[in-house]
PDB file with SEQRES, HELIX, SHEET and CRYST1 records, atoms N, CA, C and O in Angstrom:
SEQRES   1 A   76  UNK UNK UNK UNK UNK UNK UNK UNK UNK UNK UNK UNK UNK          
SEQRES   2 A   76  UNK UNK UNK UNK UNK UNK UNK UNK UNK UNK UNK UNK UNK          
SEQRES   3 A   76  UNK UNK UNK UNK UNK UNK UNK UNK UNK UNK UNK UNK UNK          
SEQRES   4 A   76  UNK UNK UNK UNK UNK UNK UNK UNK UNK UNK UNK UNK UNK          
SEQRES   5 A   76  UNK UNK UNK UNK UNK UNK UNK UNK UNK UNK UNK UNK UNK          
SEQRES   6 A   76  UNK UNK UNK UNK UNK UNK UNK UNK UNK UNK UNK                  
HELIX    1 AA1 UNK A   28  UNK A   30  5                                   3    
HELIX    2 AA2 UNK A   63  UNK A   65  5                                   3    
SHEET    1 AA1 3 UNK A  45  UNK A  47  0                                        
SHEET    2 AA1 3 UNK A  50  UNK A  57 -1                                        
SHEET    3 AA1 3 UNK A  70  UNK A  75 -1                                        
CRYST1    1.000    1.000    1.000  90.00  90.00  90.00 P 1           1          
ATOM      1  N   UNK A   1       0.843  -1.180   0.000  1.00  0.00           N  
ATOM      2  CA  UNK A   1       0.000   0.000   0.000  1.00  0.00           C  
ATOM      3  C   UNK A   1       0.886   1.241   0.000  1.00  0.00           C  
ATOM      4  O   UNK A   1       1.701   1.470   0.894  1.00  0.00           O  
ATOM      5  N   UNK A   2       0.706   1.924  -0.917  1.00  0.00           N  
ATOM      6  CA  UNK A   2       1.549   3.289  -0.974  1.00  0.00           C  
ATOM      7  C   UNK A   2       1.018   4.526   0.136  1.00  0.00           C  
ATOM      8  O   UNK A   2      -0.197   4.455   0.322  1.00  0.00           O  
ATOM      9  N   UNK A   3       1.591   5.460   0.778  1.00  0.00           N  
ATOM     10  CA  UNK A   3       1.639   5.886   1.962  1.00  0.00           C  
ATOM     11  C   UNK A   3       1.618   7.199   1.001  1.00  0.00           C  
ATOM     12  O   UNK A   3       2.272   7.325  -0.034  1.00  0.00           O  
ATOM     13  N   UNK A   4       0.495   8.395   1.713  1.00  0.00           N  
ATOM     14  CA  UNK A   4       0.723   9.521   1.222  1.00  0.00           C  
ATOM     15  C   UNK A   4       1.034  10.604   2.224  1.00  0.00           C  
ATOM     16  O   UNK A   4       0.760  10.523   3.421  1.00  0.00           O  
ATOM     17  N   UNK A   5       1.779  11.883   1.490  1.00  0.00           N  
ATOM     18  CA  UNK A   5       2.158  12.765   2.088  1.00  0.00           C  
ATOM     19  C   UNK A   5       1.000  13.674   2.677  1.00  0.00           C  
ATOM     20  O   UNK A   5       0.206  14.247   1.930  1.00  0.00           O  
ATOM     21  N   UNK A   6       0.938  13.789   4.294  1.00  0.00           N  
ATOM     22  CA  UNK A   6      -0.473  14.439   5.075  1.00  0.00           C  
ATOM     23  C   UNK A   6      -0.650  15.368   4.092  1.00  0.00           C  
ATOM     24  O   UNK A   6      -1.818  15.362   3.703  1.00  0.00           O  
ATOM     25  N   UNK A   7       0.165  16.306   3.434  1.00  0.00           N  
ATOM     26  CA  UNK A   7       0.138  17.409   2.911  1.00  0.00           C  
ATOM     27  C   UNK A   7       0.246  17.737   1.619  1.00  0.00           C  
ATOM     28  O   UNK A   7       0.848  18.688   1.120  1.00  0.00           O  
ATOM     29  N   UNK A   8      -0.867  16.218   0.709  1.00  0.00           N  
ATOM     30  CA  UNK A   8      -0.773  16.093  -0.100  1.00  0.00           C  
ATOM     31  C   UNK A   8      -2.267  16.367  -0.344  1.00  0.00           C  
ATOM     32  O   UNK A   8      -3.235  16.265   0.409  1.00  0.00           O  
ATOM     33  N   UNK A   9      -2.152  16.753  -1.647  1.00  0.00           N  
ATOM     34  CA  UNK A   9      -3.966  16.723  -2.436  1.00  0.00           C  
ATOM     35  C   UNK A   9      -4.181  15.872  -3.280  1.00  0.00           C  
ATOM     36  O   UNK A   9      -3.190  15.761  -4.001  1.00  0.00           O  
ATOM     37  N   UNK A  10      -5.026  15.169  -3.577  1.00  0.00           N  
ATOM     38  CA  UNK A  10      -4.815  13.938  -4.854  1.00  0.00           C  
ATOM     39  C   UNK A  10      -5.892  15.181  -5.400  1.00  0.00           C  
ATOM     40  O   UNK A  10      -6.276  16.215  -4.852  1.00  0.00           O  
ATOM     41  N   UNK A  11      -6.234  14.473  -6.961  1.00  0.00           N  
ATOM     42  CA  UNK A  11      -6.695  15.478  -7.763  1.00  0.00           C  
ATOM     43  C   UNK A  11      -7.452  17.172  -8.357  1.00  0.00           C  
ATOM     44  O   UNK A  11      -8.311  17.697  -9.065  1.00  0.00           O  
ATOM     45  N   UNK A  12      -6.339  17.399  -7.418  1.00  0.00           N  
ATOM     46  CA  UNK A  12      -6.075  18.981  -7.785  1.00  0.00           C  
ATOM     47  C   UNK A  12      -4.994  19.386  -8.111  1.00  0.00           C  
ATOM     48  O   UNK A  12      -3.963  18.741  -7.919  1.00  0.00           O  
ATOM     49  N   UNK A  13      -5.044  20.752  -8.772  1.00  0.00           N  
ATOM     50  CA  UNK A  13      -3.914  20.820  -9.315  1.00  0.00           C  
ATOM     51  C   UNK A  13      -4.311  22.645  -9.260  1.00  0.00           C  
ATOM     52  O   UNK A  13      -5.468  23.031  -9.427  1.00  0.00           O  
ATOM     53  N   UNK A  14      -3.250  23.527  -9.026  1.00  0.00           N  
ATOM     54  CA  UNK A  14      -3.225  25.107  -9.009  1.00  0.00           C  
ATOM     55  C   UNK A  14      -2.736  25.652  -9.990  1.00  0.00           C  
ATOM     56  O   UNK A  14      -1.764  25.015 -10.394  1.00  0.00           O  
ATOM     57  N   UNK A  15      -2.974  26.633 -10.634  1.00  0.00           N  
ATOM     58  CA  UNK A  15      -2.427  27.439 -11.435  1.00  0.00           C  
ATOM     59  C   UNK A  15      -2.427  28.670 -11.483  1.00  0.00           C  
ATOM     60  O   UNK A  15      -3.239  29.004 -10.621  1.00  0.00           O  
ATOM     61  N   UNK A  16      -1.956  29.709 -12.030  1.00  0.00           N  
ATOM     62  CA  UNK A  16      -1.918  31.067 -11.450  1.00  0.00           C  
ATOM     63  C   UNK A  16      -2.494  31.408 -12.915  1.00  0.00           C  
ATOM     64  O   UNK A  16      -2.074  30.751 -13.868  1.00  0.00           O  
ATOM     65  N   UNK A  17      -3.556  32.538 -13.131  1.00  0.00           N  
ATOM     66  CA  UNK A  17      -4.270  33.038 -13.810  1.00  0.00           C  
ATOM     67  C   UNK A  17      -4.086  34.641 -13.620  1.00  0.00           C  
ATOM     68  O   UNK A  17      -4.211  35.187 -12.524  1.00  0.00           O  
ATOM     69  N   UNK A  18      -3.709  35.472 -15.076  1.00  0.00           N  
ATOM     70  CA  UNK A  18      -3.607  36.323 -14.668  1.00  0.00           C  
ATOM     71  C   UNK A  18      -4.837  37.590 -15.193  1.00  0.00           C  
ATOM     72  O   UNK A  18      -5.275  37.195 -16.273  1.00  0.00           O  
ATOM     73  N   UNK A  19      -5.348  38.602 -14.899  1.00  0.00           N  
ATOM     74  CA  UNK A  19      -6.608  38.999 -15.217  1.00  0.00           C  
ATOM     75  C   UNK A  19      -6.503  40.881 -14.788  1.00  0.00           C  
ATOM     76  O   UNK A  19      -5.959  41.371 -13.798  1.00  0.00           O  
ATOM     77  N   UNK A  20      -7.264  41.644 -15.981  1.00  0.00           N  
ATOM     78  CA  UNK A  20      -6.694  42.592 -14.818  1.00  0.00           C  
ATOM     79  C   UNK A  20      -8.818  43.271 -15.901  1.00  0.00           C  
ATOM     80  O   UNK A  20      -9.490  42.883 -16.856  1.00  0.00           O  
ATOM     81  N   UNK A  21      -8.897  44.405 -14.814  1.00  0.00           N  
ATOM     82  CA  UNK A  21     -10.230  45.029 -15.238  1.00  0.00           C  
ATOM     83  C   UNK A  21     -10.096  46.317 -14.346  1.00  0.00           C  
ATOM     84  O   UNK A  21      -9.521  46.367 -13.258  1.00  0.00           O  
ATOM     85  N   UNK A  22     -10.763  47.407 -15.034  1.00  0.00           N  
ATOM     86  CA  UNK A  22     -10.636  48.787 -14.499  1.00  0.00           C  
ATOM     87  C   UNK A  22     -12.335  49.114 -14.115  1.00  0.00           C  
ATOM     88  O   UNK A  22     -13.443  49.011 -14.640  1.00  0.00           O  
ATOM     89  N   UNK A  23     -11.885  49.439 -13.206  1.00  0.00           N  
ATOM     90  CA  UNK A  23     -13.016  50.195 -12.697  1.00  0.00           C  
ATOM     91  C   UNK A  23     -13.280  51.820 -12.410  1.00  0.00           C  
ATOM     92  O   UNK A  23     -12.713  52.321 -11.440  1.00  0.00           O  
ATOM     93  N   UNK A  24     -13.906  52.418 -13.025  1.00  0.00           N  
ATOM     94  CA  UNK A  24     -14.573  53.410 -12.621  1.00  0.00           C  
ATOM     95  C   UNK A  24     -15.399  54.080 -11.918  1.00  0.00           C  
ATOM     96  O   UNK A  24     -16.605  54.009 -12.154  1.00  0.00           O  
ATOM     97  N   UNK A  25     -14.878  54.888 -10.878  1.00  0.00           N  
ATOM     98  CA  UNK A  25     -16.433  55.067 -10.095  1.00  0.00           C  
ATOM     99  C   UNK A  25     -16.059  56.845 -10.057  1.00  0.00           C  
ATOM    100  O   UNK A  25     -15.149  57.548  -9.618  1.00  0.00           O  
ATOM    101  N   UNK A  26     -17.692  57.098 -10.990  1.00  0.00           N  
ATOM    102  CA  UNK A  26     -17.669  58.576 -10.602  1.00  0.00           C  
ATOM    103  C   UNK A  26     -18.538  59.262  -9.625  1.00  0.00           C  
ATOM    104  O   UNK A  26     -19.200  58.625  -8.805  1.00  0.00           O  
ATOM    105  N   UNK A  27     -18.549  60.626  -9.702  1.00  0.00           N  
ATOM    106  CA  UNK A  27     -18.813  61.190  -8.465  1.00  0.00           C  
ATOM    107  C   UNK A  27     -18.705  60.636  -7.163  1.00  0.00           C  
ATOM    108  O   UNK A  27     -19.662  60.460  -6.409  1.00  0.00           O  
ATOM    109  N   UNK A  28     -17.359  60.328  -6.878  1.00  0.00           N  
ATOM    110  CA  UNK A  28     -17.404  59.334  -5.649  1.00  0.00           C  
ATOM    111  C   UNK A  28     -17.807  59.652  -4.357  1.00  0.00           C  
ATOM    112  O   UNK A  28     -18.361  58.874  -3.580  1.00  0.00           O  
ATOM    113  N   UNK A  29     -17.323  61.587  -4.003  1.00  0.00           N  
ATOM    114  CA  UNK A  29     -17.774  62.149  -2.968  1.00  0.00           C  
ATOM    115  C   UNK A  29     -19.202  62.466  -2.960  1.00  0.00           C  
ATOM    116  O   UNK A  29     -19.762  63.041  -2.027  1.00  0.00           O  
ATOM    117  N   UNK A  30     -19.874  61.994  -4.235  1.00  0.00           N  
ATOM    118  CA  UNK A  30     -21.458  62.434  -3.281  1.00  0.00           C  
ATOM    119  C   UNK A  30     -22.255  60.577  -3.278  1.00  0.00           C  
ATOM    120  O   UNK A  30     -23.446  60.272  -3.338  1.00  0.00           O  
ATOM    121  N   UNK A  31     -21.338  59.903  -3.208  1.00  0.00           N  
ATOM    122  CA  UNK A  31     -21.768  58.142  -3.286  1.00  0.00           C  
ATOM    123  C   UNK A  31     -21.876  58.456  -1.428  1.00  0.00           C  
ATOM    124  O   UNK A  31     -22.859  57.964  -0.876  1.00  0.00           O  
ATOM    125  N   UNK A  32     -20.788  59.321  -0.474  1.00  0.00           N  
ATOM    126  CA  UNK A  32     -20.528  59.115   0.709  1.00  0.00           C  
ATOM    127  C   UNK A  32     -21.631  59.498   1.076  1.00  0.00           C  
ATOM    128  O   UNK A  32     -22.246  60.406   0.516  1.00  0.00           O  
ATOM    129  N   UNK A  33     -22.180  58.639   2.410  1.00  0.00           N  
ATOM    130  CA  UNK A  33     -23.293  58.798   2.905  1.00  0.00           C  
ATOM    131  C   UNK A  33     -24.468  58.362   2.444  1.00  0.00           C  
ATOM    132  O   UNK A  33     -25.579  58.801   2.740  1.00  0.00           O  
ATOM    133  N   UNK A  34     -24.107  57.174   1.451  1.00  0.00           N  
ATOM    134  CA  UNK A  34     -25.332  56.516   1.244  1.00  0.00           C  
ATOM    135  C   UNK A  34     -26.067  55.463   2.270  1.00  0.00           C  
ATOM    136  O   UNK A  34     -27.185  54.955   2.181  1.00  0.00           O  
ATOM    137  N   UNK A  35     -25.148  55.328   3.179  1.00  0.00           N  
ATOM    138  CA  UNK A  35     -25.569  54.438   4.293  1.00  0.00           C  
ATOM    139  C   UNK A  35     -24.615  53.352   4.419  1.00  0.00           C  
ATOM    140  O   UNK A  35     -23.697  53.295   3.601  1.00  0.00           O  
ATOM    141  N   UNK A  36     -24.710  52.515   5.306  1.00  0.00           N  
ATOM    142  CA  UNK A  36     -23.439  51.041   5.366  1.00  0.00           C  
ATOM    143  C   UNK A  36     -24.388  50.084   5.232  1.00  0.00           C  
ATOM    144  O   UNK A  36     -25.501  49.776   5.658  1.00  0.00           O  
ATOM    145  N   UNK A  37     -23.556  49.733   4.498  1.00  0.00           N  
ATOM    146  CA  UNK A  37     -24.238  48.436   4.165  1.00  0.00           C  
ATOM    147  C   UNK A  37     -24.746  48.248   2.600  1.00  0.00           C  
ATOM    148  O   UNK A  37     -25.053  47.251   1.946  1.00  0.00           O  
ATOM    149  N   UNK A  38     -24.687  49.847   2.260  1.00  0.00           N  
ATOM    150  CA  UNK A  38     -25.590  49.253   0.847  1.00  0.00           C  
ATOM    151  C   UNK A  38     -24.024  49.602   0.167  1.00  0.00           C  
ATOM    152  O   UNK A  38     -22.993  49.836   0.797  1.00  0.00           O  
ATOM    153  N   UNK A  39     -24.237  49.548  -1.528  1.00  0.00           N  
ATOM    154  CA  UNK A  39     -23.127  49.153  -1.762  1.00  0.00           C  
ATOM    155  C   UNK A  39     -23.217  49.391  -3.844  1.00  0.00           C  
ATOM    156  O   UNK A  39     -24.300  49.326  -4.425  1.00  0.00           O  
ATOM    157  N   UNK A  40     -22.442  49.539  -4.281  1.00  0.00           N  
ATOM    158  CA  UNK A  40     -22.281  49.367  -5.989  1.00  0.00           C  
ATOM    159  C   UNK A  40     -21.845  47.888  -6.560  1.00  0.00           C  
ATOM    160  O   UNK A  40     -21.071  46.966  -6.302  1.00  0.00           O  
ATOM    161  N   UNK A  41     -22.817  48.260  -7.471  1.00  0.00           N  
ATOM    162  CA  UNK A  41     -22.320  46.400  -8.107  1.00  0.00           C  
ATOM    163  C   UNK A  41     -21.637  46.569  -9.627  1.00  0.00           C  
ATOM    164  O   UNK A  41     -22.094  47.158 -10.607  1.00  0.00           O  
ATOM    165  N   UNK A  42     -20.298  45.793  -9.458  1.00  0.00           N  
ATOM    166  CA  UNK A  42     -20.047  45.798 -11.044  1.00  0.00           C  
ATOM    167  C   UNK A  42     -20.709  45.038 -12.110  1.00  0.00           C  
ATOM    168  O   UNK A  42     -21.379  44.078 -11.728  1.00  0.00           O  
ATOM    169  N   UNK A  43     -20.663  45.239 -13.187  1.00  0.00           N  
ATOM    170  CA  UNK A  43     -20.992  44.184 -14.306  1.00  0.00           C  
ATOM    171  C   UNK A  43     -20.597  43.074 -13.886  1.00  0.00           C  
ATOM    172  O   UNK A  43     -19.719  43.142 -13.026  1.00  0.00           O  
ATOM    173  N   UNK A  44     -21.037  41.747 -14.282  1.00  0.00           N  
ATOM    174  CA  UNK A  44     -20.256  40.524 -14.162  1.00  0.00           C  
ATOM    175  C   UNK A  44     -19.016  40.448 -15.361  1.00  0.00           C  
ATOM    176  O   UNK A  44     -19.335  40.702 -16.522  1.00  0.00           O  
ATOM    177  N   UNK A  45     -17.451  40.052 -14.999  1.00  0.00           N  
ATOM    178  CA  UNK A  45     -16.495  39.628 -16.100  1.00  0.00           C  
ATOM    179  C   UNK A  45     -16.118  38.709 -15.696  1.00  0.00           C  
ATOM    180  O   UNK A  45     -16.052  38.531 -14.480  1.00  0.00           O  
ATOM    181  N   UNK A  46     -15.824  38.010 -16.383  1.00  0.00           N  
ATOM    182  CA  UNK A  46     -14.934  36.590 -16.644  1.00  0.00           C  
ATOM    183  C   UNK A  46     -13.479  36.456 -17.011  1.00  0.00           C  
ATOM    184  O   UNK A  46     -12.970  36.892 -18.044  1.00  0.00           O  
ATOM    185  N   UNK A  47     -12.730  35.651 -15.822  1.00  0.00           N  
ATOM    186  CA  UNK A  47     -11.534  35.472 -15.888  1.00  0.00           C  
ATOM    187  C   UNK A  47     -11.527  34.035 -16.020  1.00  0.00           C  
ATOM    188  O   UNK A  47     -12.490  33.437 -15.539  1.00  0.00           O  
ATOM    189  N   UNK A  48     -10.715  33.445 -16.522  1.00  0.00           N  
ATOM    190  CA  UNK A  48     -10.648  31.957 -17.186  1.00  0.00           C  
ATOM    191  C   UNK A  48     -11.346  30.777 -17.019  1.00  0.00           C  
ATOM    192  O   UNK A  48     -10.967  29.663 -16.657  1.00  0.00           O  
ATOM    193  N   UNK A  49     -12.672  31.301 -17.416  1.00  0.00           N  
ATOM    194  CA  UNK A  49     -14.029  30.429 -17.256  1.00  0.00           C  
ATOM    195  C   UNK A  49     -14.940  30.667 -15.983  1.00  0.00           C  
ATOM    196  O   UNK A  49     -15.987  30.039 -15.823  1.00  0.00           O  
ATOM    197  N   UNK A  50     -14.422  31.721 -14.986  1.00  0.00           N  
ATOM    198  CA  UNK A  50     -14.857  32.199 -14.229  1.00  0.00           C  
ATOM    199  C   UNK A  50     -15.043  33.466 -13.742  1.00  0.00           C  
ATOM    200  O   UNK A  50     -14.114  34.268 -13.644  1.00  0.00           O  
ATOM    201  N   UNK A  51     -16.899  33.860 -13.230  1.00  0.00           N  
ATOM    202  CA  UNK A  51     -17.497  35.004 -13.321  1.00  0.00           C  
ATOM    203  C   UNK A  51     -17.097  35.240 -12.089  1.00  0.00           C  
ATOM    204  O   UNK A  51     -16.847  34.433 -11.193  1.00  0.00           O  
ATOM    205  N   UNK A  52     -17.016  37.175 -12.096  1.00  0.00           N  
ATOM    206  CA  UNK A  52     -16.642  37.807 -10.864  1.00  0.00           C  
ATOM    207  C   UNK A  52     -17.617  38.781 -10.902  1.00  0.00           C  
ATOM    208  O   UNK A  52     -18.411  39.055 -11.802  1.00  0.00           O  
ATOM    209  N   UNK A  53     -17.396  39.454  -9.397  1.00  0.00           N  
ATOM    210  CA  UNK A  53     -18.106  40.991  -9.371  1.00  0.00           C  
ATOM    211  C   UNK A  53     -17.295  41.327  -8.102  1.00  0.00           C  
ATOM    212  O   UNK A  53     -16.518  40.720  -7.364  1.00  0.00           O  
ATOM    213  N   UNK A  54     -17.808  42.531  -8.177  1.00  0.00           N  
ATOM    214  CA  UNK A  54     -16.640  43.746  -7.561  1.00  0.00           C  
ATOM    215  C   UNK A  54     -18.475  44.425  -6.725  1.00  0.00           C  
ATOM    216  O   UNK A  54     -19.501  44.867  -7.242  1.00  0.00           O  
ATOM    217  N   UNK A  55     -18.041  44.158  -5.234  1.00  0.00           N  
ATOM    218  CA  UNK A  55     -18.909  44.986  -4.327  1.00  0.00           C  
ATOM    219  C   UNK A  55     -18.026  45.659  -3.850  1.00  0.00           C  
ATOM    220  O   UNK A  55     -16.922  45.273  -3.464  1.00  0.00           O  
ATOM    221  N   UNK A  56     -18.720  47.348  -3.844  1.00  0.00           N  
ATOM    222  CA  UNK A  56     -17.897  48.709  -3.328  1.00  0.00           C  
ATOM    223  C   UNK A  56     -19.008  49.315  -2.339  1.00  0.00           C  
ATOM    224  O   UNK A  56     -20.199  49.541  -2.554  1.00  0.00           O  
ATOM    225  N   UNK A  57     -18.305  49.484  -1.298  1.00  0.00           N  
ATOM    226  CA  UNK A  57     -19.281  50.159  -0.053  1.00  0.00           C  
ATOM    227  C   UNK A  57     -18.865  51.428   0.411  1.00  0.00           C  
ATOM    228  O   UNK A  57     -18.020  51.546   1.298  1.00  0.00           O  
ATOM    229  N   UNK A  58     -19.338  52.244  -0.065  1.00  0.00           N  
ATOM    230  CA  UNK A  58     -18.526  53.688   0.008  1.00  0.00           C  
ATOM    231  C   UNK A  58     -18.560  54.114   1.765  1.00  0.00           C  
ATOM    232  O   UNK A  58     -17.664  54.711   2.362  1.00  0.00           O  
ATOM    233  N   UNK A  59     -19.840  53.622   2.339  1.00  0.00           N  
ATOM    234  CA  UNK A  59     -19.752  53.730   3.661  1.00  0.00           C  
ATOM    235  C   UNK A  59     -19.346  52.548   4.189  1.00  0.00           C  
ATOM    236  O   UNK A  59     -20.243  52.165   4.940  1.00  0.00           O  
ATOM    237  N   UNK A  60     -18.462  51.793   4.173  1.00  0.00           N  
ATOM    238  CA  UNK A  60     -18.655  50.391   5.029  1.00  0.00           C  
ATOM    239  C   UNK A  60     -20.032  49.184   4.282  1.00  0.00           C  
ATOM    240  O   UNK A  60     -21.028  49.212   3.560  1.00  0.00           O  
ATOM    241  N   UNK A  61     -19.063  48.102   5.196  1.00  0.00           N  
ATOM    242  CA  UNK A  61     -20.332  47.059   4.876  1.00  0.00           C  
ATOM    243  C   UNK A  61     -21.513  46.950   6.607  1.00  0.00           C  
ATOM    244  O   UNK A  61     -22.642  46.498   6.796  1.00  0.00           O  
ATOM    245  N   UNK A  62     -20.538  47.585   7.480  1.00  0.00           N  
ATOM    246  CA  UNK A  62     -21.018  48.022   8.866  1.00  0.00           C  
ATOM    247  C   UNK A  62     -20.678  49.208   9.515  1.00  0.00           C  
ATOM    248  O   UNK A  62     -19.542  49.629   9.296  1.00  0.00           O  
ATOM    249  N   UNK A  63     -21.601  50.022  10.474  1.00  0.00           N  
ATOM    250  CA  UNK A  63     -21.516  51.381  10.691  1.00  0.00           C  
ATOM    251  C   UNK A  63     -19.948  51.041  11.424  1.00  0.00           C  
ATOM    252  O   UNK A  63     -19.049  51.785  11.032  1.00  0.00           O  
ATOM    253  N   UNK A  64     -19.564  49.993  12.438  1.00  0.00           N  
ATOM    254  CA  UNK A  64     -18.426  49.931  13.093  1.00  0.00           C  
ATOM    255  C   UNK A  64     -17.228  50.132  11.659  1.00  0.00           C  
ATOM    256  O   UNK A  64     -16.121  50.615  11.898  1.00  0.00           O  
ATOM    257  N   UNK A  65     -17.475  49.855  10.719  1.00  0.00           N  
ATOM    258  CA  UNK A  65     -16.286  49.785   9.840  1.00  0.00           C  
ATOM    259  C   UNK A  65     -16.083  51.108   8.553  1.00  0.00           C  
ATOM    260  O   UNK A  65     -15.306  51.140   7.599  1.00  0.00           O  
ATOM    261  N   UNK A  66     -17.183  52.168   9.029  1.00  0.00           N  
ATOM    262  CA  UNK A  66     -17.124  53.043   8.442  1.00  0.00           C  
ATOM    263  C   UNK A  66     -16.168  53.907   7.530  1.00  0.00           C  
ATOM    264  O   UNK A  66     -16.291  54.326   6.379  1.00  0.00           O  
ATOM    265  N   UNK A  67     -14.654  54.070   8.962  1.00  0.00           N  
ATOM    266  CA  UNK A  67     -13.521  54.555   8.743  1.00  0.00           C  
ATOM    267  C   UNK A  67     -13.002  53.567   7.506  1.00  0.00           C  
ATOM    268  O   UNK A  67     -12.283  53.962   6.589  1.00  0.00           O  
ATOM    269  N   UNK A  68     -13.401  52.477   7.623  1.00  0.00           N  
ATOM    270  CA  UNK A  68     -12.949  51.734   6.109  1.00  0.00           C  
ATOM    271  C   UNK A  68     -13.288  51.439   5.044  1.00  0.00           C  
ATOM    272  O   UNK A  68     -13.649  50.275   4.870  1.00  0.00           O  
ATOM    273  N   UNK A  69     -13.298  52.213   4.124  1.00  0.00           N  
ATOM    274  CA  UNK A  69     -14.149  51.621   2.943  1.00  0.00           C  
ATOM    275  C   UNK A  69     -13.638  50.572   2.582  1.00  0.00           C  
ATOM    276  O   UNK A  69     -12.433  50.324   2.542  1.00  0.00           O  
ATOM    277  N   UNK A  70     -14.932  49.560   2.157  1.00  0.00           N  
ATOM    278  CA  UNK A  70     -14.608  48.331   1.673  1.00  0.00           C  
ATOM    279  C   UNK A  70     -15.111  47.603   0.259  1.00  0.00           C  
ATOM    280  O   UNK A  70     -16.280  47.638  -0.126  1.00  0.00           O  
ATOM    281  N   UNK A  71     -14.263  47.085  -0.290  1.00  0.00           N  
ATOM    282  CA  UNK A  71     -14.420  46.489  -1.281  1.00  0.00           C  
ATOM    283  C   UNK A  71     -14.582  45.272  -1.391  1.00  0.00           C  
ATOM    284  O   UNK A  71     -14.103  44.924  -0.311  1.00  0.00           O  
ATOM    285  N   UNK A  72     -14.828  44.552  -1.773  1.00  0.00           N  
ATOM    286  CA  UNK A  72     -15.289  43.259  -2.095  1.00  0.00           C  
ATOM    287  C   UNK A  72     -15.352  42.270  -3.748  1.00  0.00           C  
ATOM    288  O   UNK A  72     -16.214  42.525  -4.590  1.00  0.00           O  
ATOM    289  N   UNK A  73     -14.589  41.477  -3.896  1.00  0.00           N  
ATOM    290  CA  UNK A  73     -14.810  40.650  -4.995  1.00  0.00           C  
ATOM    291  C   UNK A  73     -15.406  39.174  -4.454  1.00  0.00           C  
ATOM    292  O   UNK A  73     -15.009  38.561  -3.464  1.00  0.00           O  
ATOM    293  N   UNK A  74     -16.259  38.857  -5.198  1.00  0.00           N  
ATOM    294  CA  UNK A  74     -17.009  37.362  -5.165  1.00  0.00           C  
ATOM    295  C   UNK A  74     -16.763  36.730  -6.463  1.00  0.00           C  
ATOM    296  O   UNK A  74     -16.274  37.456  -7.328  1.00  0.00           O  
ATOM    297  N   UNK A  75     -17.051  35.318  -6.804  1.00  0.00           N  
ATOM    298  CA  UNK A  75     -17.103  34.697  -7.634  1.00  0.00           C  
ATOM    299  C   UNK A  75     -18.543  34.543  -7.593  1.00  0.00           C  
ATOM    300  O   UNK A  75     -19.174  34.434  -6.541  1.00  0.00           O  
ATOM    301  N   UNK A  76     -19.145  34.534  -8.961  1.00  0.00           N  
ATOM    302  CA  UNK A  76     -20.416  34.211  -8.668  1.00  0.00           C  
ATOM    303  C   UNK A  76     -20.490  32.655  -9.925  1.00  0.00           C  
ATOM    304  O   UNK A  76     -21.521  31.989 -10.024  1.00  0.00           O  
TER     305      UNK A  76                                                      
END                                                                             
């Protein structure tokens, strides 16, 4: 019986994909104060067979995180 390495994966395999997309966001100073939590959605694009989007929260995704605007990418 062959013995595998703990820190092994059997059928997977990684690759590095490279992808780049610009975003625009205008009038950004009057986006502030739309509230936390709500947020801009990008178009969906596709990077090598796989769909993305870009969530932008000009106030936070929570009032505690205000001081930070946050961004967000998902795979959808």
């Amino acid at each position: 019986m062959m013995e595998m390495d703990k820190n092994s994966v059997v059928g997977e395999s990684l690759s590095m994909v490279k992808g780049s997309q610009q975003f625009k966001i205008t009038r950004y100073t009057s986006l502030k104060g739309i509230g936390s939590g709500k947020y801009l959605q990008s178009d969906t694009f596709s990077v090598d067979g796989h769909d993305w989007v870009v969530y932008f929260y000009p106030d936070g995704i929570q009032e505690v995180y205000e001081e930070n605007r946050c961004r967000e990418i998902r795979v959808t």
